[in-house]
C-alpha positions in Angstrom: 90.0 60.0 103.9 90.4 59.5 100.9 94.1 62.2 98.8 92.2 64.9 98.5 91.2 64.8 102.2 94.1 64.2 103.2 96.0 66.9 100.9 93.0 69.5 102.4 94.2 68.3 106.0 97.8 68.9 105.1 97.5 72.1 104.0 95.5 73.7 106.2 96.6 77.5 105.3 93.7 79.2 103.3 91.2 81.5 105.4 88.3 79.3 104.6 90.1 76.2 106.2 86.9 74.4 108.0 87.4 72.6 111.3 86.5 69.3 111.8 82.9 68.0 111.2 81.2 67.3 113.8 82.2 70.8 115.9 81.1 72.2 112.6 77.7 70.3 112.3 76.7 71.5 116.1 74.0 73.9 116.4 76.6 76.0 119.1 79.4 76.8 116.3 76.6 77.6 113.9 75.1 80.0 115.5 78.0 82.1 116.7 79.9 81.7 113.9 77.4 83.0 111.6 76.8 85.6 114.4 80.4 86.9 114.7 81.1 86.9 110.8 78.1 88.6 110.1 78.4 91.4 112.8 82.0 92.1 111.9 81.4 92.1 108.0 78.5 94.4 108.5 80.4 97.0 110.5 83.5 96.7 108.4 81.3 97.4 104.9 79.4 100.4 105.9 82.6 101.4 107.6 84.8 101.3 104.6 82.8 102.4 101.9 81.8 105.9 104.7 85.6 105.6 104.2 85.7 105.9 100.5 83.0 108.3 99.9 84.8 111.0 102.4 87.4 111.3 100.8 86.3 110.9 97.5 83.5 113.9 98.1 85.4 116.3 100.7 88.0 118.4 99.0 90.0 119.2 102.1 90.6 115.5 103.0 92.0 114.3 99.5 95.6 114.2 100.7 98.4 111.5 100.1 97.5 109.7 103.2 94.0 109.6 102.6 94.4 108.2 99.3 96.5 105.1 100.4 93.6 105.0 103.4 91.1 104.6 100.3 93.5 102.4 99.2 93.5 100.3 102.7 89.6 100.4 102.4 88.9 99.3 98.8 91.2 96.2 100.2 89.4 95.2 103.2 86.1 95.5 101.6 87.7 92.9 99.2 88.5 90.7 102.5 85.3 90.9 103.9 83.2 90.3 100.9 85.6 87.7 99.7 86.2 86.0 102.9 84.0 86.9 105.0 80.9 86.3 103.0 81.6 82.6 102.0 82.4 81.5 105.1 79.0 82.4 106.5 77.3 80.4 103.6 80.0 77.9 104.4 79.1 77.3 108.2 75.3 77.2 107.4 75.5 74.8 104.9 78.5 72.5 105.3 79.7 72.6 102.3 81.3 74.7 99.3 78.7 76.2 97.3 80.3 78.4 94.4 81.7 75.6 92.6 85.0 75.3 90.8 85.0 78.5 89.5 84.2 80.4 92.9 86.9 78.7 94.8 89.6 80.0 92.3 87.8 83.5 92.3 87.6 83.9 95.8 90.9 82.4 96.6 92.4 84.8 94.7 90.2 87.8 95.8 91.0 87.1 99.5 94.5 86.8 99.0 94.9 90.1 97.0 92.5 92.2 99.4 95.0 90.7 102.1 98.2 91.6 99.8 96.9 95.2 99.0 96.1 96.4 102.6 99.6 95.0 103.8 101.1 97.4 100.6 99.0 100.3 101.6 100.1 100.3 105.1 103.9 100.1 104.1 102.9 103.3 101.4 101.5 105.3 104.0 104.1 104.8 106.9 107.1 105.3 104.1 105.0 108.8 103.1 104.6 109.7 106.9 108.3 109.3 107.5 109.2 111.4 104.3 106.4 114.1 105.3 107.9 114.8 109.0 111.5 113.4 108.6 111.9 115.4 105.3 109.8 118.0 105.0 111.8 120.0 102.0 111.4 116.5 99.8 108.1 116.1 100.6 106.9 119.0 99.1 107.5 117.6 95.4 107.6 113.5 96.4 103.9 113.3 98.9 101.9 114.9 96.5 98.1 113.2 95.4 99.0 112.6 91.7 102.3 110.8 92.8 100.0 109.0 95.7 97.6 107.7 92.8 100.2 106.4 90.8 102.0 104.5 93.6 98.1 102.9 94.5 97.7 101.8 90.8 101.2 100.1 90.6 100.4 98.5 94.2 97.3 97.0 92.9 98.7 96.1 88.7 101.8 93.9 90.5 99.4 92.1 93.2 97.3 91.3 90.8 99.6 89.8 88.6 101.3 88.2 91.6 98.4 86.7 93.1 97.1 84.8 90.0 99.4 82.0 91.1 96.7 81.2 93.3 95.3 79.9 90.3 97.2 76.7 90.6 97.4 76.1 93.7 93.3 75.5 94.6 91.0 73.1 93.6 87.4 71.5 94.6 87.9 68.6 97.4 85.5 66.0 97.8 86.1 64.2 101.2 84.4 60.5 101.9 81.3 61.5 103.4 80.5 63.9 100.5 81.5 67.2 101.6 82.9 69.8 99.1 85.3 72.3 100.1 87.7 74.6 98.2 91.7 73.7 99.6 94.8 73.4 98.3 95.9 70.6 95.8 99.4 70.9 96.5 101.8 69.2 98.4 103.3 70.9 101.1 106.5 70.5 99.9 105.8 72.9 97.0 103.5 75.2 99.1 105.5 75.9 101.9 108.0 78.2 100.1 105.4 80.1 98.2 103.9 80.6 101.7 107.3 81.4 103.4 107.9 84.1 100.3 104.4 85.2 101.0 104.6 85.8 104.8 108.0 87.5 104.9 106.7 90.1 101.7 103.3 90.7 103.4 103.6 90.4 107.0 107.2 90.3 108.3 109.1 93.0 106.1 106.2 95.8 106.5 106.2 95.2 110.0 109.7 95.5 110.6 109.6 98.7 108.3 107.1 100.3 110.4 108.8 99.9 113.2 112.1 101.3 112.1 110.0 104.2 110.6 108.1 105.2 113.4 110.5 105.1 115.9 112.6 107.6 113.6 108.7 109.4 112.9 108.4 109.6 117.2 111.9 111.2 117.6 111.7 113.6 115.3 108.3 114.5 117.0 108.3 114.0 120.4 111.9 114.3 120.8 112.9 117.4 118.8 111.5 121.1 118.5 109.3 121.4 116.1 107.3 125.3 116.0 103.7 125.0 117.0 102.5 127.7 114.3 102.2 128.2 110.6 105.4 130.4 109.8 104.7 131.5 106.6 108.5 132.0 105.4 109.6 128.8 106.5 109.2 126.2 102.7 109.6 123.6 104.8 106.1 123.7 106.9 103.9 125.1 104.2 102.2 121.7 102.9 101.6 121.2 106.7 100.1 124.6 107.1 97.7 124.5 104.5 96.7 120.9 105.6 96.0 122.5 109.2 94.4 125.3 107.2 91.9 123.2 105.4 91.5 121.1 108.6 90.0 124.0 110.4 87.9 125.1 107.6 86.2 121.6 107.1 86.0 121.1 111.0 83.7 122.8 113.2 86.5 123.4 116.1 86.4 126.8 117.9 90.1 126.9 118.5 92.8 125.8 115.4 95.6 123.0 116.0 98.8 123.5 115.6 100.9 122.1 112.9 103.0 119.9 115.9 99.8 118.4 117.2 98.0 118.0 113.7 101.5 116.2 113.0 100.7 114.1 116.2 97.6 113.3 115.7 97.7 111.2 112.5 100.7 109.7 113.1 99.4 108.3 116.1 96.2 107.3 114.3 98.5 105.4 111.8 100.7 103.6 114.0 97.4 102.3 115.9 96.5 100.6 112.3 99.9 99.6 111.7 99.6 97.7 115.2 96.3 96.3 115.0 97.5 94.6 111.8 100.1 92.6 113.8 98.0 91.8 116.3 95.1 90.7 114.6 97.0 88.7 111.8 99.4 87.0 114.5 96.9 83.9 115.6 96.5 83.3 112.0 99.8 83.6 110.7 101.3 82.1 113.3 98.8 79.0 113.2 99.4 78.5 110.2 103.8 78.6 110.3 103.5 75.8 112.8 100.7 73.5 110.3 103.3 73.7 107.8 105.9 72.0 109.6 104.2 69.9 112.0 103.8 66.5 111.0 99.6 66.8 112.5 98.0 70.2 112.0 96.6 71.9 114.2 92.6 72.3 114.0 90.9 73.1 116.7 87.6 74.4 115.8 86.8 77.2 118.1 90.3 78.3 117.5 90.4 78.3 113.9 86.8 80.8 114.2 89.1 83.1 116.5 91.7 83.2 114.0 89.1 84.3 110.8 87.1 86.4 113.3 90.6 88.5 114.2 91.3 88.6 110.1 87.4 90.3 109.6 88.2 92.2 112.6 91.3 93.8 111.0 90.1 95.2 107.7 86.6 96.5 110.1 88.2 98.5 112.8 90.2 100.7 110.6 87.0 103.2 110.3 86.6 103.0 113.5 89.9 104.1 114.4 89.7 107.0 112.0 86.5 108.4 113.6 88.1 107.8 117.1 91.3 109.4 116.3 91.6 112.1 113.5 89.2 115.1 113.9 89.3 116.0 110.3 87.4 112.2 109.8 85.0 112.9 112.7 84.0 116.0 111.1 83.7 114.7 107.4 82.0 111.7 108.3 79.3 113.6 110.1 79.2 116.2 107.5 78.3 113.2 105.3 75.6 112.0 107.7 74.3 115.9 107.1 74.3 116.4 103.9 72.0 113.0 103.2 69.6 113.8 105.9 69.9 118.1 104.8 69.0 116.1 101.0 66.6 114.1 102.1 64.9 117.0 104.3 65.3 119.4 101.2 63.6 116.6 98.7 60.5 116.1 101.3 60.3 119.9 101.6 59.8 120.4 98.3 57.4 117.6 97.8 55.8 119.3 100.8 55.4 122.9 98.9 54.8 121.0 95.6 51.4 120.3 97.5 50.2 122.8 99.4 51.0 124.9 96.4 48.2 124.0 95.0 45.8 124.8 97.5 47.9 127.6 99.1 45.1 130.7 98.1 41.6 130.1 98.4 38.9 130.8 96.1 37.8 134.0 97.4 41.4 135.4 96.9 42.1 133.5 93.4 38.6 135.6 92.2 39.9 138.5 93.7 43.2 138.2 91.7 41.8 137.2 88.8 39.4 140.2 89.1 42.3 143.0 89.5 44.1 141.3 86.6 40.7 141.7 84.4 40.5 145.2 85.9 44.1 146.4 84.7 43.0 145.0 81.2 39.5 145.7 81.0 38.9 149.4 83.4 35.3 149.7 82.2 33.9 145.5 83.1 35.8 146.3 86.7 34.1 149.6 87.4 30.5 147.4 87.1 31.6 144.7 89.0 32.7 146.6 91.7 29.2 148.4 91.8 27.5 145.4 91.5 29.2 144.0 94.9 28.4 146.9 96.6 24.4 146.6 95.9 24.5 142.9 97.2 24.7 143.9 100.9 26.4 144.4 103.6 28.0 141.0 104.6 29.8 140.7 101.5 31.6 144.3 101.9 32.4 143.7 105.3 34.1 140.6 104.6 36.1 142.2 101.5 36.9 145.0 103.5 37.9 143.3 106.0 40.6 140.7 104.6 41.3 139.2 101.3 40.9 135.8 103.0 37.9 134.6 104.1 39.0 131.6 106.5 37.2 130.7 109.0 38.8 131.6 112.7 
């Protein structure tokens, strides 16, 4: 190998690492790698962007914690598309395809979608705990303007922090001619960055969210909280008019109750929050041990577990949401309804646009024509109506009888 290989082998941290070459030449690891990556990214696009557009387009769900959800979404369609992507033109072909310029673009866009949706799960658990733990200073701090502006500092300071990824990729050329997109530091100068990196992104939020929602389930499951709207209590107004709007977009029979409205999103929340550990622990983990073992580790089958957990995590979160929270049930079907209720109503009219046309037949279209003439012209209609009646009988019969003379 020649120090690029070996610097490639060294660092084995980046989400398109490759295994070695000949598990990734066989036919096997082709096939359900592509398979995997594909099926995941698929699900995880449409999901997202459904995501994006509910919120975006349903009045009732633009709240605080939707917006960091559109937040979390906008960042794992950057994943998938960044990471996910790539690696299946990676595994088909062997090789790094997008030159120079694509390694340092998609490094960077993989490590910022991965950056972002760590930062919007530590904004939404922070506003949870404020929301139920703090009611009274929720009502002027979780507010959708203040939301936005917390989302656009989120994504301005990743963005300027993840340009050091900049520096720290480069094209590799191996012996046997295969081009691949690694790191072209030494391990000595990547392992703090990484070390910063992990503890910001991974180990602080999740040690956050646990301290948060164990104070979020006390407050909750452990004290009394009133199960309706009382209307002179400041404190539970926001939650009332959430619950409020919840019923009116939803088509439940019954309403919930503030306490189980409460429930319900916080549970759906803490599911995410945990899925994110999970699914990010083989690959963070993996990679802690490469950086101070003196042999990586890079097992092939592995390594396609650890990238398929990464897509997995930023494709279930729509998932969850539709499973979980009513309110996104309901808007994502009444998106489904309003495209096909748009595309019913556009053939409909094409539909009428037709048989408009051919909608009264001649006889009737003469007839009309006639009664307008006879309103203008009284004297013409009074001799064509005594002409029709000295043509015979069949003709009065069938004008007497009906203005239409379709056959039965």
């Amino acid at each position: 190998m020649t120090d690029n290989g070996s610097s490639r082998l060294d660092n084995p941290t980046n989400i398109s690492l490759n295994p070695s070459d000949a598990t990734r030449e066989s036919l096997e690891y082709k096939t359900v790698s592509v398979f995997l990556v594909l099926l995941v990214c698929a699900v995880g696009i449409v999901g997202n962007i459904m995501v994006v557009l509910v919120v975006l387009t349903t009045r009732h769900m633009r709240t605080p914690t939707n917006c960091y959800l559109v937040s979390l979404a906008i960042a794992d369609l950057t994943v998938l598309v960044a990471a996910g992507l790539p690696n299946v033109t990676d595994s088909l072909t062997g090789t790094w395809v997008f030159g120079h310029v694509g390694c340092l673009g998609i490094t960077y866009l993989q490590y910022l979608g991965i950056n972002v949706s760590s930062c919007s799960i530590t904004a939404f658990t922070v506003e949870r705990y404020i929301a139920i733990c703090h009611p009274m200073t929720a009502q002027t701090v979780c507010t959708v303007s203040r939301a936005r502006r917390i989302i656009s500092v989120v994504w301005i300071c990743t963005c300027v922090y993840c340009m050091l990824w900049f520096f720290l990729v480069d094209i590799q050329v191996s012996q046997d001619g295969h081009v691949q997109c690694g790191y072209k530091v030494k391990r000595e100068l990547y392992l703090p960055i990484y070390l910063i990196d992990f503890s910001i992104f991974y180990v602080i939020p999740l040690l956050l969210a646990i301290v948060l929602y164990g104070l979020i389930a006390q407050v909750l499951y452990l004290s009394r909280l009133p199960n309706h709207c009382d209307t002179s209590a400041t404190t539970l107004r926001r939650s009332c008019r959430e619950a409020s709007e919840a019923r009116k977009g939803g088509r439940q029979a019954r309403p919930k109750s503030t306490l189980s409205s409460r429930k319900q999103v916080t549970n759906m929340l803490a599911v995410v929050v945990i899925l994110f550990a999970l699914l990010w622990m083989p690959y963070r983990t993996l990679v802690l041990i490469n950086s101070f073992v003196s042999t990586p580790y890079l097992d092939a089958w592995f390594l396609l577990f650890c990238r398929t957990c990464i897509y997995a995590n930023s494709a279930i979160n729509p998932v969850i949401y539709n499973a979980m929270s009513q309110k996104f049930r309901s808007a994502f079907r009444g998106l489904y309804c309003c495209q096909h209720l748009e595309g019913n109503q556009r053939e409909l009219s094409m539909i009428r646009m037709g048989v408009g046309s051919i909608r009264d037949p001649p006889a009737q279209g003469n007839s009309n024509r006639t009664n307008e003439n006879a309103r203008r012209e009284p004297f013409n209609a009074a001799t064509h109506m005594t002409t029709n009646q000295n043509r015979g009988g069949h003709n009065e019969i069938a004008t007497t009888n009906g203005k239409k003379n379709w056959p039965l």
